[in-house]
Structure formats: C-alpha cells, structure tokens
N, C-alpha and C positions, 0 to 999 in steps of 0.2 A: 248481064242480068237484066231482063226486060219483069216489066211491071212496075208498080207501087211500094216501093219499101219507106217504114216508117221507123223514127230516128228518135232518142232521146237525145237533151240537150243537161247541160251540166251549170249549175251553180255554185259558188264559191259566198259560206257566209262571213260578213265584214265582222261581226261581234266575236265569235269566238275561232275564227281564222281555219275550221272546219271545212274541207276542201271536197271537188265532184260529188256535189248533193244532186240526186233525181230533180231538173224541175219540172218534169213531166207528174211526178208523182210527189214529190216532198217541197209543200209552200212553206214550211216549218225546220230551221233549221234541227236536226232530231240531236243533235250534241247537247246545244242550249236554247233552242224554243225560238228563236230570233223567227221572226216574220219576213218571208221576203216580201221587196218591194219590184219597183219596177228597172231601179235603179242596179241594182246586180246584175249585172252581164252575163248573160251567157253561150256555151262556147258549144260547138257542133262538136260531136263524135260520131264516131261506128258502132255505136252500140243501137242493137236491133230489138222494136217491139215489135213483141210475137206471142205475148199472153193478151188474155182473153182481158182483163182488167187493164193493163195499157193500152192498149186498142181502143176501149172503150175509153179512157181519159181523153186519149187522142184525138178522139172525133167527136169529143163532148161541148167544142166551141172554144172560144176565145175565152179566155181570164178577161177579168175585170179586177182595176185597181181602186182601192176605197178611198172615196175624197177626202176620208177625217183622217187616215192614221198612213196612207199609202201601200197597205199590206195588199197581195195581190191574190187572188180568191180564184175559183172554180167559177165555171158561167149555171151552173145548177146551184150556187147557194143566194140565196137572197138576201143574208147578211154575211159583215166580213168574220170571217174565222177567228182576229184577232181581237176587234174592239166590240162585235157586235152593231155596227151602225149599217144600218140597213142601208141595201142598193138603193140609188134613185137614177135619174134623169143624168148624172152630172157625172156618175160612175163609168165613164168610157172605158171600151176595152184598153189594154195592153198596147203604148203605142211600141213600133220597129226597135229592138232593141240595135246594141252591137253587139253584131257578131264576131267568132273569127272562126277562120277553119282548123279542121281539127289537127292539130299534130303528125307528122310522119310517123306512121308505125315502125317501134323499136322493138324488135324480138332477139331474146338475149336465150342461152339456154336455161337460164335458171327462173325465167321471169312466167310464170304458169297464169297471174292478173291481169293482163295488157286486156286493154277493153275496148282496141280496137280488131278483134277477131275472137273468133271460136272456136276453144281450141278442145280436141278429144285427149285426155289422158290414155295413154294404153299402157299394158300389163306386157311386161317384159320379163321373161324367164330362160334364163342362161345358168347351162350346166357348169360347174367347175371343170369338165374338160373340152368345153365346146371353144372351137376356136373361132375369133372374131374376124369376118371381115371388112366392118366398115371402118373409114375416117377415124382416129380417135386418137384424144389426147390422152396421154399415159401419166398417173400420180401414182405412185406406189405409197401407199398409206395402211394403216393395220388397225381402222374404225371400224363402228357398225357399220354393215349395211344397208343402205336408204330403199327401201324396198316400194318400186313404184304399182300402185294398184289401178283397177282399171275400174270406171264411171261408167255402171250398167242402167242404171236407176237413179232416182232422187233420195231413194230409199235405199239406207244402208243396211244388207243385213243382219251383221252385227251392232248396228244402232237399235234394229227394230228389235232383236233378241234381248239389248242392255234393256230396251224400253219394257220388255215382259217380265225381265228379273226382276226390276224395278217396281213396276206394279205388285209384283205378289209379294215382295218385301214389305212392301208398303202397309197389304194387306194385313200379310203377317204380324208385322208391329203393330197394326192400329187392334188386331183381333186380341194380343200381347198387352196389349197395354189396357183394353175394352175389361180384358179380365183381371188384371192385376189391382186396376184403380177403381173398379166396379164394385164397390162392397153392399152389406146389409148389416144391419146390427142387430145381434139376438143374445139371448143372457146363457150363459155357459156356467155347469155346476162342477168345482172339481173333482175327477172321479180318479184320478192315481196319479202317482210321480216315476219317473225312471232317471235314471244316470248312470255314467259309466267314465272311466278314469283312465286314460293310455298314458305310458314311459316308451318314449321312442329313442332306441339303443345303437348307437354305433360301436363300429370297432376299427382301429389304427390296423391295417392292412397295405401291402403292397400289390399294387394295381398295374399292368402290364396296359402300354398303350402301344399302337402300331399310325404307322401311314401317318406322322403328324407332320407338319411343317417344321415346326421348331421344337426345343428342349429347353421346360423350365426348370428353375431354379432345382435341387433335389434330384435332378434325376439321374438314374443308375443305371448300367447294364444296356448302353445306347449302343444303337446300332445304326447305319443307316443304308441306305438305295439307291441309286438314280432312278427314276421313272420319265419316261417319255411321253408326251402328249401334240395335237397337230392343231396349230394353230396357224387360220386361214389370212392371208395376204389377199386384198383387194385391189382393183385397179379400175378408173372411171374410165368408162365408155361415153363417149356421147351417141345415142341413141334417134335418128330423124323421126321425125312427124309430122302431119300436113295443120300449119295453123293458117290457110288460106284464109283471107276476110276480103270483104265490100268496102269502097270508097264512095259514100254520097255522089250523085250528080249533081239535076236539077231538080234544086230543093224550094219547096214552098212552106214560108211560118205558119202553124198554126196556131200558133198566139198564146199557145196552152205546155208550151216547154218541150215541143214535138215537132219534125219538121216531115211531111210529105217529101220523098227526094224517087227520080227516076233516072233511069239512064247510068246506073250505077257502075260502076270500074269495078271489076274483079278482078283480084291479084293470088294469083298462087305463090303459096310461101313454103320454104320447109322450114323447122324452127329443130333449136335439138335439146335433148332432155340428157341430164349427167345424172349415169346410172352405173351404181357399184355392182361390179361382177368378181367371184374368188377369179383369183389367177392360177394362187398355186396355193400351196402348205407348207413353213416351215416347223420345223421337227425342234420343241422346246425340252429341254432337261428338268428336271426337277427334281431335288433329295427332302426324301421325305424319312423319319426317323421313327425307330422302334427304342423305347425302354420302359424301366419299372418308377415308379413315384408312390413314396408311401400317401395314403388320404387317409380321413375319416370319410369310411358310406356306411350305410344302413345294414343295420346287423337283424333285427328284431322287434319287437312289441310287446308291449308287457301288458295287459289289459284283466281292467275289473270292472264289474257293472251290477247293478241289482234294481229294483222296484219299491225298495223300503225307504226312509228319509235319513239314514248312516249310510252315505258314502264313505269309503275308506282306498285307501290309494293302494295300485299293485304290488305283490312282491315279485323282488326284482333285488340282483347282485350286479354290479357291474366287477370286471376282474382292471387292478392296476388304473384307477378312475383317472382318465384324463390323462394318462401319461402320453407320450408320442413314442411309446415301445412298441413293436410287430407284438399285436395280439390285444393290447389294454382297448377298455370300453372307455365309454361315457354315454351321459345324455344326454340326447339331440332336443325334446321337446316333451312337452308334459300336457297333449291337448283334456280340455273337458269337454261334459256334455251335462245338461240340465234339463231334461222334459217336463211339463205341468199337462196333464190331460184333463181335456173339460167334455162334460159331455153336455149336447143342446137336444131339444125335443121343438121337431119342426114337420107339421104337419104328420102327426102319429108313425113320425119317422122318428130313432135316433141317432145321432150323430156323432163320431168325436174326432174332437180337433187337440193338434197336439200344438207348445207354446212350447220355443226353446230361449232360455234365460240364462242369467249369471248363478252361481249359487248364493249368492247372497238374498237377490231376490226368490230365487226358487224357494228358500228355506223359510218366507215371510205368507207364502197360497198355505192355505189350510183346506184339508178334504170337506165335503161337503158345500165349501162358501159359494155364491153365485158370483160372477164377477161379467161386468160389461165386454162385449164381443164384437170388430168389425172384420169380418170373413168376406174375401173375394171369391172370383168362381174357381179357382184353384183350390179351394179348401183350406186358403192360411192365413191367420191371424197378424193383422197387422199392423195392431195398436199394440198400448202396453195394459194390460187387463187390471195389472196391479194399480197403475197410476192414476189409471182412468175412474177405478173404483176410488180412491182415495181425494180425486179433486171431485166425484159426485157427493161424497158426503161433506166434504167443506162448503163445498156451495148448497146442501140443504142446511146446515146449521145455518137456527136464527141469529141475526144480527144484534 
C-alpha cells in the first residue's frame, strides 16, 4: 500500500481501569471523566482515520500538556479542558511517549470486533436442500437460527422505519394527551338523567373441545390423535470472508494520539463466520385430545333502562340457580349505569355533556341546578361537578 495512511493510537485509563479509549479523539476518560495526562501510554494499532473530523484532529498539531493539573489538551484550546488554567510559555507540547506495537492480528470465527482490520459482513442464504461444499465443522443441534445480514448502509432500514413509527407515536400521544389534559371551565345546567340496569345470565352446559394438548379434570367422552408436525435440524457451517487489513510501517508521532505511518504491509486474510443452515426435518408426534367438559358461559342479558329518577332492576328467572346440573342458570354479573346530562351555552352555541356517576351520587344532581365544569376537547367532563360545587360553597361561607 503506497501513500500516507493515518493511525489512531489507544489509551487505557488508570482511575476507572476503562480500556482502548480514542486518544486521538477522547482526552476524557467517557466511563468516569478522568483526564488524561501525559503519563498514559499509549499503544499503536491498525485502526484507520478516514473521517473527515479525525483527519482534521490529526493534523490539528501537537497536544499541549497543562503545567497546573498535567491534563493533556488540543493545540487549538487555550485553556486546559480540565482545570481551566490557561496556556502559557511553560505549557510545552507532549513530550515522546512509550510506545509498543500493536498486537499480532487474532481472527477467530466468531470474533466480528478485531480492530486490527475491516471486515464486511455478508448475507448468506442457503436453501434446506442446497448442498454444501465448503470446509465445515459439523454440530448437529435443534436452536434458532443465527441469521447473518448484510452492512449496506449506516442506515438501517428497519431502524429508519422503527424511527417513523416512533415519531408518529409520539405525536400521536403528545396530540392524546394535548386533548385529554387540555380543559376549560364553563357552568353546566342539568337538563336530564338516564340509567339502565343489565343481569348477566349463565347456564351449566356441556362444551365439546377438540385439538387440545391435555385433559382437565372433568372431562368426558375423550378421544384422541396423533398429529404430525416437521421440525427443522440445523447444522453450522463456517462460512469464509475476506478480513484482509494493513500493518503500520514507517510511522511518524504526531503528538496528538495519531501516528502518520507509510510503507504499510498488506496482509490478505480469510477469516470465517458460523452460520446455521437447516440440514434436514425430523418428523415430531404429537396427541392431541377431543372431549366434553361441563362450564358455566354466557347464556343471556336481562336489561332495563329508562330517563326518569326510579331505576328498577330487570325481570329475570334463573331455572335451578347455581346448581352444576346440564341446564341450571345463575348470575354472572349485575353491571349499572348512571348518566347526569348538563347542558352549557357557549358562544350562542348549545352543548351537552354527559357525566357518568354512582347512583348514589346521581340521585343527590337535581334538574335545573348549575354546577361547575372542566371539559376537554373530547367533550368529557373530568372533574366531579358534584364535589366541586360543594367545596365552592364552603369556601364562600364567611368565617
């Protein structure tokens, strides 16, 4: 490789034992803020600048180290980063650190971080009946499979789609909530009441199930199946790739955690990647069961409702209440409902808002009264009108 290739160097900080920090770009240990000094050694690698912001570090001059606190600074700042004591005459650069060289490149197949080369992931797609012929060590195992994808972009895009779902989620809830918490307050007159009264009716029945895995307690007139389903056998391949990388030559300090190197060693490498491919299908059994089990489910609804202030509850018979005989009822649930209709005059508009309560308070609104109102833009009331009127008139009585 002829030309100029330019090198980051590596730091290790002594405070919080935080290992390969940039010292080309991080004077600050970024775990726990430690400052480096001059004293930190640092070690050459193969890792290549080739962005436009390390570049620019890299030929931005020698660091300078600060005579008060020893931290070691950018030659563009004029105070140190750590203590604020401005440069003088006395702030020499960065003298020769030690160095060492970098480590022999170790490529494992599993090891995809090795930051002495650059490696391309690639997309491997094998049919379950393609047969293989590279190299391969054989595991027969019955996991997921590790499905390797390929580095087209920086940009993923299924990140970038998570990132637009995201956003309009966002929006969505902030619009959701804009209107839910958004109120105004306006005086409401009540102008009617409704309610309505449900009896929810089961009946003891026998219930036929099919395809289940097992048989509870109760059950009758079992049958069962075998069923067969294919369940896929994997087997690792190692997969080659090219992780060729550069070895430094001759390398010049530039003082700034970067080393100018030329004359550079190219080493071609294959490295390999363990990738799951089906082999085959074993053919699984499975008994799965048919019978009856008596339940209680849902028979019916008994319902009554009207706009007057006598609520009265449904009629309704249950047959053999609550027995566990084929045929007898009972009841499931008894829900209510309470409405207080208020009507507001808003701008030679009129409005009405409905208010759902207990009956105990429903039965304490009387027609005609005004009662205080905070209404969202949904149109629903989201105070208690009743309570609200009641602590305004404690707090107008005199003391």
């Amino acid at each position: 490789m002829s030309g100029v290739t330019i090198y980051e160097r590596l730091w290790d900080c002594p405070a919080c034992r935080t290992v390969d920090i940039s010292a080309l770009r991080k004077k600050k240990c970024p775990n726990c803020g430690y400052s480096k000094t001059s004293q930190e050694e640092e070690r050459r690698t193969c890792i290549k600048v080739t962005d436009a912001e390390g570049l620019a570090l890299a030929m931005g001059g020698e660091n300078w180290t600060c005579s008060n606190c020893g931290s070691v600074n950018l030659k563009k700042h004029k105070k140190c980063s750590s203590c604020s004591n401005p440069k003088d005459e006395s702030d020499h650069v960065n003298e020769v650190r030690k160095m060492t060289s970098p480590p022999p490149p170790v490529f494992t197949a599993k090891d995809e971080d090795q930051q002495w080369y650059e490696q391309e992931k690639v997309k491997e797609v094998v049919h379950p009946e393609a047969k293989r012929t590279l190299p391969v060590k054989t595991n027969w195992t019955s996991q997921p499979m590790t499905i390797i994808t390929e580095e087209v972009s920086n940009l993923d895009p299924i990140m970038i789609r998570n990132g637009i779902v995201a956003f309009f989620a966002i929006v969505l809830l902030g619009l959701l909530g804009y209107g839910i918490f958004h109120t105004k307050s306006v005086d409401g007159t009540v102008t009617g009441f409704s309610w309505s009264r449900d009896v929810v009716i089961q009946h003891y029945v026998a219930v036929h199930h099919t395809d289940e895995s097992s048989t509870p307690a109760g059950a009758y007139n079992i049958t069962s199946r075998e069923v067969s389903r294919q369940v896929p056998v994997y087997r690792t391949d190692e997969v080659p790739y090219d992780c060729s990388y550069d070895i430094p030559g001759t390398c010049t300090d530039l003082g700034n955690g970067a080393e100018s190197c030329t004359d550079d060693t190219h080493v071609s490498k294959t490295c390999y990647n363990d990738v799951q491919v089906v082999d085959h299908y074993d053919t699984v059994w499975d008994t799965k069961y048919s019978y009856d089990l008596n339940e209680w489910i849902y028979a019916r609804t008994e319902h009554s409702e009207g706009n007057d202030r006598k609520p009265y509850p449904p009629k309704y018979t249950v047959y053999l209440d609550g027995q566990q005989i084929i045929g007898a009822e009972r009841v499931s649930s008894t829900p209510e409902k309470y409405v207080v209709y208020f009507e507001v005059n808003e701008k030679d508009e009129t409005k009405v808002y409905t208010y759902s309560t207990s009956e105990s308070e429903w039965n304490q609104y009387n027609e005609g009264d005004i009662y205080p109102l905070k209404v969202n833009l949904a149109s629903m009331i989201i105070n208690n009108p009743l309570q609200d009127k009641i602590s305004a008139a404690l707090t107008a009585q005199p003391k």
